[in-house]
C-alpha positions as CSV (number, residue, x, y, z in Angstrom):
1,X,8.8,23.8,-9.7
2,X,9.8,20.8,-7.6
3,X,11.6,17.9,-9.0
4,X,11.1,14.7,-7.6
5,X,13.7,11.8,-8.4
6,X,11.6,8.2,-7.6
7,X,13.4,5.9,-9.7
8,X,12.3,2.9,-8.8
9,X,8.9,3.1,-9.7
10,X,6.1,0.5,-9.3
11,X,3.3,-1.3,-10.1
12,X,1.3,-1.5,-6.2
13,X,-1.7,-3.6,-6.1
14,X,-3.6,-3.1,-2.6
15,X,-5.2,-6.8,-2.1
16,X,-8.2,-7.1,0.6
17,X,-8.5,-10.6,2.3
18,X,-10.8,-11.8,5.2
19,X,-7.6,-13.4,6.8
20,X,-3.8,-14.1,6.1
21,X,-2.6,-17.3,6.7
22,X,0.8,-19.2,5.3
23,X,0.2,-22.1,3.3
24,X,-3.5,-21.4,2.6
25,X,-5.3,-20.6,-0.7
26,X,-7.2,-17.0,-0.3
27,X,-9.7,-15.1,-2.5
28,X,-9.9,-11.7,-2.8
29,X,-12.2,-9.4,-1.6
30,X,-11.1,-6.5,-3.0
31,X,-8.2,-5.4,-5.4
32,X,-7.1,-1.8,-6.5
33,X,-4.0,-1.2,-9.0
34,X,-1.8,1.8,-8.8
35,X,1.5,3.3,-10.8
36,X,3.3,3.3,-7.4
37,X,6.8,3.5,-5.4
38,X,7.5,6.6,-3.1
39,X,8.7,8.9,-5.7
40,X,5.0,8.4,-7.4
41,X,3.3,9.0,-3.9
42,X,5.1,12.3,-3.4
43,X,4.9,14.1,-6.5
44,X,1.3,13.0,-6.8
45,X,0.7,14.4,-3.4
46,X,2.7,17.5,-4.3
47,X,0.5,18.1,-7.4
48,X,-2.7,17.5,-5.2
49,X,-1.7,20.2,-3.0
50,X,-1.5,23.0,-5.5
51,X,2.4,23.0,-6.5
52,X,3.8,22.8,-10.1
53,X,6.0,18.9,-9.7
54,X,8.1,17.2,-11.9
55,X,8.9,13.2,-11.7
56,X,12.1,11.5,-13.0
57,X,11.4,7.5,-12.7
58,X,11.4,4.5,-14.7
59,X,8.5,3.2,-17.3
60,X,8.4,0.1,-19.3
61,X,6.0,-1.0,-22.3
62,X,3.3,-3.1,-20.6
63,X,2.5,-0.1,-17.9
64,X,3.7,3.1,-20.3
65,X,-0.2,4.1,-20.9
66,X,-0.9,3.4,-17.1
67,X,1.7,5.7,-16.0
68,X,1.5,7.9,-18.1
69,X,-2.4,8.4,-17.7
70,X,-2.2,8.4,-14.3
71,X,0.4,11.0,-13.6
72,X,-0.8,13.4,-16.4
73,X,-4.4,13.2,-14.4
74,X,-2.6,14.0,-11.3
75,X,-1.3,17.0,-12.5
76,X,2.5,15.7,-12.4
77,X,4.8,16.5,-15.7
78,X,6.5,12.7,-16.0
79,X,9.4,12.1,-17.2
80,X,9.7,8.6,-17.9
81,X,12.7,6.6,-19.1
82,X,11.7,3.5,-20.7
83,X,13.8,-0.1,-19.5
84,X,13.7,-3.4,-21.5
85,X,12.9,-5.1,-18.0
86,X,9.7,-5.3,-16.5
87,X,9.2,-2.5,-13.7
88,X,8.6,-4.2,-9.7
89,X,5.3,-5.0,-8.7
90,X,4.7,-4.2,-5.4
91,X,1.7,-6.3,-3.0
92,X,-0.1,-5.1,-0.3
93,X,-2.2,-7.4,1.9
94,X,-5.0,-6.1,4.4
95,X,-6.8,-8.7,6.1
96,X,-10.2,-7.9,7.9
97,X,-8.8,-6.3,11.1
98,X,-6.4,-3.7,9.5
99,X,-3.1,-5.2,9.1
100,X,-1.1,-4.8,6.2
101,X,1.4,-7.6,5.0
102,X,4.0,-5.6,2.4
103,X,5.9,-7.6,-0.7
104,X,8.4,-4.8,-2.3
105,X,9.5,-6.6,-5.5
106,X,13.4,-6.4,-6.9
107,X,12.9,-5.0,-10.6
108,X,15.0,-4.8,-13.8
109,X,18.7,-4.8,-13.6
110,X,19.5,-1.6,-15.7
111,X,22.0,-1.4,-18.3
112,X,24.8,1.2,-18.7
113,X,23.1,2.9,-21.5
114,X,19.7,3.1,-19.2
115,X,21.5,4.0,-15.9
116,X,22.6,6.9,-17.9
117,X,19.7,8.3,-19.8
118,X,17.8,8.3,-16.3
119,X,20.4,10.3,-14.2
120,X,20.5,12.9,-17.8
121,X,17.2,13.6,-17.2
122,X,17.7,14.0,-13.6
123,X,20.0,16.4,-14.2
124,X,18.1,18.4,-16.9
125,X,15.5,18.4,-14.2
126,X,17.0,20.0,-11.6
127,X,17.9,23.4,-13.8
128,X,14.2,24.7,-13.6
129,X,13.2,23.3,-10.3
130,X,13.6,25.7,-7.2
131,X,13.6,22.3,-4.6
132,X,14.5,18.8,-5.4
133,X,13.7,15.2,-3.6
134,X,15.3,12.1,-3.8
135,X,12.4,9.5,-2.4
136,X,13.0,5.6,-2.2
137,X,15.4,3.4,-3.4
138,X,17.5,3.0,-6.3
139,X,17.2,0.6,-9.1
140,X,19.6,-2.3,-9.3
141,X,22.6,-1.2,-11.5
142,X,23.0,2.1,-9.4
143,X,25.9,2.1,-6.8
144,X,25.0,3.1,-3.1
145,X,26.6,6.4,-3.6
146,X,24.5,7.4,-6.5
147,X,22.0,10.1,-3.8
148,X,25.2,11.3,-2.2
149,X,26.3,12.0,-5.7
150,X,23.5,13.6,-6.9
151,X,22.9,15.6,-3.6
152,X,26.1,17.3,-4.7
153,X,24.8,18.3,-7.6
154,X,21.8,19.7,-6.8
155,X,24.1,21.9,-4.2
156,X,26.3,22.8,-7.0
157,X,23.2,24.2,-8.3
158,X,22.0,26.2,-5.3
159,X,19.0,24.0,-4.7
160,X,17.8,22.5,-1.6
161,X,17.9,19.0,-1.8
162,X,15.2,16.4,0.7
163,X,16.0,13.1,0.9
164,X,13.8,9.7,2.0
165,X,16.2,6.5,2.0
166,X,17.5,3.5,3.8
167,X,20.3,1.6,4.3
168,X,23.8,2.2,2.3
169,X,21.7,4.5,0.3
170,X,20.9,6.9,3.2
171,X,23.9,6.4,4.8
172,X,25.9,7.9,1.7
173,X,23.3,10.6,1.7
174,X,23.9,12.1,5.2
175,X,27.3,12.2,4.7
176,X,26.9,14.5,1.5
177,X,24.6,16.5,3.8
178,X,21.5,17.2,2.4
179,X,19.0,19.6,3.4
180,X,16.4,17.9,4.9
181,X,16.2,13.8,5.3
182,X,13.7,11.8,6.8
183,X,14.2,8.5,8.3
184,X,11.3,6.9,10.3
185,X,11.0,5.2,13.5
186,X,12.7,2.1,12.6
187,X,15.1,3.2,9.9
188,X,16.8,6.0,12.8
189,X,17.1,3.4,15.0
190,X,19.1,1.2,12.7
191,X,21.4,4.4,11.9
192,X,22.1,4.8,16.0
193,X,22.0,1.6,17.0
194,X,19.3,1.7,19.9
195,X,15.2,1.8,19.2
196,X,13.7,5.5,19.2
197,X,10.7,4.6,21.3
198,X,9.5,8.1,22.7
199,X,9.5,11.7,21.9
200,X,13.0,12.2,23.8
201,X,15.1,9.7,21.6
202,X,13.5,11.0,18.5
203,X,14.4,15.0,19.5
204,X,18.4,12.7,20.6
205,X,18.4,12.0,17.0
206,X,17.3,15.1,15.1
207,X,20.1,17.0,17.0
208,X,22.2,14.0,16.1
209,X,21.5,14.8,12.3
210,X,21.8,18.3,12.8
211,X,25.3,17.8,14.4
212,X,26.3,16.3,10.9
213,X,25.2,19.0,8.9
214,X,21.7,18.0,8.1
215,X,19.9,21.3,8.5
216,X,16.0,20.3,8.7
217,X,17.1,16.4,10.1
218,X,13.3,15.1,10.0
219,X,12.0,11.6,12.2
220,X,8.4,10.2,11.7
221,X,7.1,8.2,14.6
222,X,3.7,6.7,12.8
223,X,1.3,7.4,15.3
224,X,3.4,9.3,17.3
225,X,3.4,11.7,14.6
226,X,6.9,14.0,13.5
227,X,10.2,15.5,15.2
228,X,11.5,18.0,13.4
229,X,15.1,20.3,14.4
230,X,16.1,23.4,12.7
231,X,17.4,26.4,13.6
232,X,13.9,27.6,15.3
233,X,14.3,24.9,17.3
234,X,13.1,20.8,17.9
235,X,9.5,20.8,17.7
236,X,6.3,17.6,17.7
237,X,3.4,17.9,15.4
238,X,0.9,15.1,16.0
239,X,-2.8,14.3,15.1
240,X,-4.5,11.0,16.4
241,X,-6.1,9.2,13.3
242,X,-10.0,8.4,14.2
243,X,-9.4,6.1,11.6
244,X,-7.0,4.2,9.5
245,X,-7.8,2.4,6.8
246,X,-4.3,1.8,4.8
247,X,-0.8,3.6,6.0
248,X,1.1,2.5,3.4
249,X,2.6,5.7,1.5
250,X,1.5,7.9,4.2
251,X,5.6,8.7,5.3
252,X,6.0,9.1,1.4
253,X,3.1,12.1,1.7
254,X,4.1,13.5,4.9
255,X,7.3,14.3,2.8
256,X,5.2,15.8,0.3
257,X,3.5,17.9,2.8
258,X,6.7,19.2,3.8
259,X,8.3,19.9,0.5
260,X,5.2,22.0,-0.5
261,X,5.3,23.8,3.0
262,X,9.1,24.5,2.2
263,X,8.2,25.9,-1.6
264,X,5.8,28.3,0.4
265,X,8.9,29.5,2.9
266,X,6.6,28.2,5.9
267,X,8.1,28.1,9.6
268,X,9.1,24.5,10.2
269,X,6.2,24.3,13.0
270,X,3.9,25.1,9.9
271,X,5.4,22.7,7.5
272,X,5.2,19.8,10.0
273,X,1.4,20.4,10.8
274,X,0.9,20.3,6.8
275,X,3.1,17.3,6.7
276,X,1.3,15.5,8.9
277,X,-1.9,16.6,7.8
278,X,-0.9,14.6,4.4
279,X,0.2,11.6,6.2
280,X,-2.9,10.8,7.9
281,X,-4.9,12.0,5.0
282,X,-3.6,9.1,3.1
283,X,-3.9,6.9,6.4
284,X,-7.8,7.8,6.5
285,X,-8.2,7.0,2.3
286,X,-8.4,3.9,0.5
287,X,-5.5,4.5,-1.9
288,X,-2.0,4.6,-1.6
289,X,0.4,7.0,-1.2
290,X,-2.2,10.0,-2.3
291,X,-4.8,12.5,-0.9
292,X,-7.4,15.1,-1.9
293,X,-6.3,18.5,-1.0
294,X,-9.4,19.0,0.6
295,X,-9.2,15.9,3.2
296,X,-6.1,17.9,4.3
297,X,-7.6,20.6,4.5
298,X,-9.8,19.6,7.0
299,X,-7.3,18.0,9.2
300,X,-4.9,20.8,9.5
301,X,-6.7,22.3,12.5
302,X,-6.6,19.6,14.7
303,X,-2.6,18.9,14.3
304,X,-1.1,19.6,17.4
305,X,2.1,21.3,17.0
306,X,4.7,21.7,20.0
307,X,8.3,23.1,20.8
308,X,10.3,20.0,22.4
309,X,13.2,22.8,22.9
C-alpha cells in the first residue's frame, strides 16, 4: 500500500477560451470539472498504474459525493476529513494556441479540532502502507514545519517517505531529510539561488540534495524531462512530447510514476523512464493530473534514459 498525504485538495475546472485578454468578457468553449490538487493527481495515477493507494485530504459537504465518486472509480481508498469551509477551487485557462493561465485558490482556514483529525488519520495511514508521499501544499492552519514533522514520523516507522513542496514547506522538508523530493525547474532554482537552465545545473543540484541527505534528490525540467542522483549514479530520462494538450498535473504524475517504480524495487534509470512516461501521458490527455495505464504503456519505449555520471 502507498499512502499519499494531499491535503489541500481541490475543486480544478479546466476552462477553454479562443483568447485571454485582461479586462474582456470571454465565453467558454469548453469546461471540464475535476476533484483535484496534487495529492488527488498522484494517487489517481498510482491507482491507474496497478498499485493498491491510499489518500488522506480534505472534503467538505457541497463536493463530498464528487470526491468521493470519483476517487472510489479510480480505484483509490479516500480518506476524507470533512471542514466547515468550502474546499479551493482551482482555474485553468487554455486559450486556442496552448497556453495555460493557472488561478490556485486559498481555501478554508482549519480549526484546531480539524487540523487534528486530519494529521490522525495521516498517521493511522501510514501503519499499513510500505511508501508514503507528501504532495502539494498545506492547508492554512498548518505551520511550515508540519512535512518536516511528519517526515519524521514516517522514518520512525521505517517507511520511505517522497516529498513534492515549495517554499517554507519544502525547505523544512529537506532539512528532516526525506527520501526522495522533487522540486522542478523553477522551484530548485529558488532553493540555490541561480536558474537551472541545462542538464549540468540540474545534475549541480541533485548532488547538492544528495550532499544534505536526500537520497533519491529528484529535478524535473518540463520538456527537458528528469535528473535523478542516487547511489547508481546521476542519470537523464527524457521523451519529446508530439503533442501537448494540457501540462498541468503532469509533475504531480511523474511523481506517481516514480512512487510505483519504487513499490516494484525498480533501478532508478527504470523508475525515471516510468516517471516520465506518466508525465507526458497526462501532457498528451485532456484531463488533469491523470492517465490510462495503457497511454503509458505505449510511451515507455521511446523514453530516453542516460547516465549524466
Amino acid at each position: 500500500m502507498i499512502t499519499v498525504a494531499g491535503f489541500n485538495t481541490a475543486i480544478d475546472r479546466f476552462i477553454h477560451l479562443d483568447a485571454l485578454i485582461p479586462g474582456q468578457v470571454h465565453r467558454a468553449r469548453g469546461e471540464q470539472v475535476y476533484p483535484g490538487g496534487k495529492g488527488v493527481h498522484v494517487a489517481q495515477t498510482i491507482a491507474a498504474l496497478g498499485e493498491r493507494v491510499q489518500l488522506v485530504g480534505l472534503i467538505d459537504a457541497p463536493h463530498r459525493n464528487l470526491i468521493q465518486r470519483r476517487m472510489s472509480e479510480r480505484g483509490v481508498l479516500f480518506h476524507g476529513v470533512e471542514v466547515a469551509g468550502e474546499l479551493r477551487h482551482c482555474l485553468a485557462l487554455q486559450d486556442a494556441e496552448g497556453t495555460i493561465t493557472e488561478v490556485l485558490g486559498q481555501g478554508p482556514l482549519l480549526g484546531q479540532a480539524e487540523h487534528d483529525a486530519l494529521l490522525l488519520s495521516f498517521r493511522r495511514s501510514v501503519e499499513d502502507s510500505e511508501l508514503v508521499i507528501l504532495s502539494g501544499s498545506v492547508p492554512r492552519g498548518f505551520a511550515t514545519t508540519v512535512y518536516a514533522e511528519l517526515i519524521d514520523h514516517v522514518k520512525s516507522a521505517g517507511k520511505r517517505c517522497l516529498v513534492d513542496a515549495s517554499g517554507d514547506v519544502m525547505r523544512h522538508a529537506v532539512a528532516a531529510k526525506p527520501f526522495l523530493v522533487k522540486p522542478n525547474r523553477d522551484e530548485i532554482s529558488e532553493w540555490i539561488g541561480r536558474a537551472v537552465e541545462d542538464l549540468g545545473a540540474a545534475k549541480e543540484a541533485a548532488l547538492a540534495l544528495r550532499d544534505q541527505g536526500i537520497a533519491m534528490p529528484v529535478v524535473t525540467l518540463g520538456g527537458m524531462g528528469a535528473v535523478a542522483a542516487d547511489d547508481s549514479g546521476v542519470w537523464h530520462a527524457r521523451l519529446e512530447a508530439a503533442q501537448v494538450r494540457n501540462s498541468v498535473g503532469s509533475g504531480d504524475c511523474f511523481l506517481a510514476g516514480m512512487a510505483v517504480a519504487m513499490q516494484r524495487h525498480m533501478p532508478l534509470e527504470h523508475a525515471l523512464r516510468l516517471g516520465v512516461a506518466c508525465g507526458v501521458a497526462n501532457a498528451q490527455s485532456e484531463e488533469t493530473g491523470f492517465v490510462e495505464r495503457s497511454s503509458v504503456d505505449a510511451l515507455l519505449a521511446a523514453v530516453e534514459v542516460r547516465r549524466l555520471m
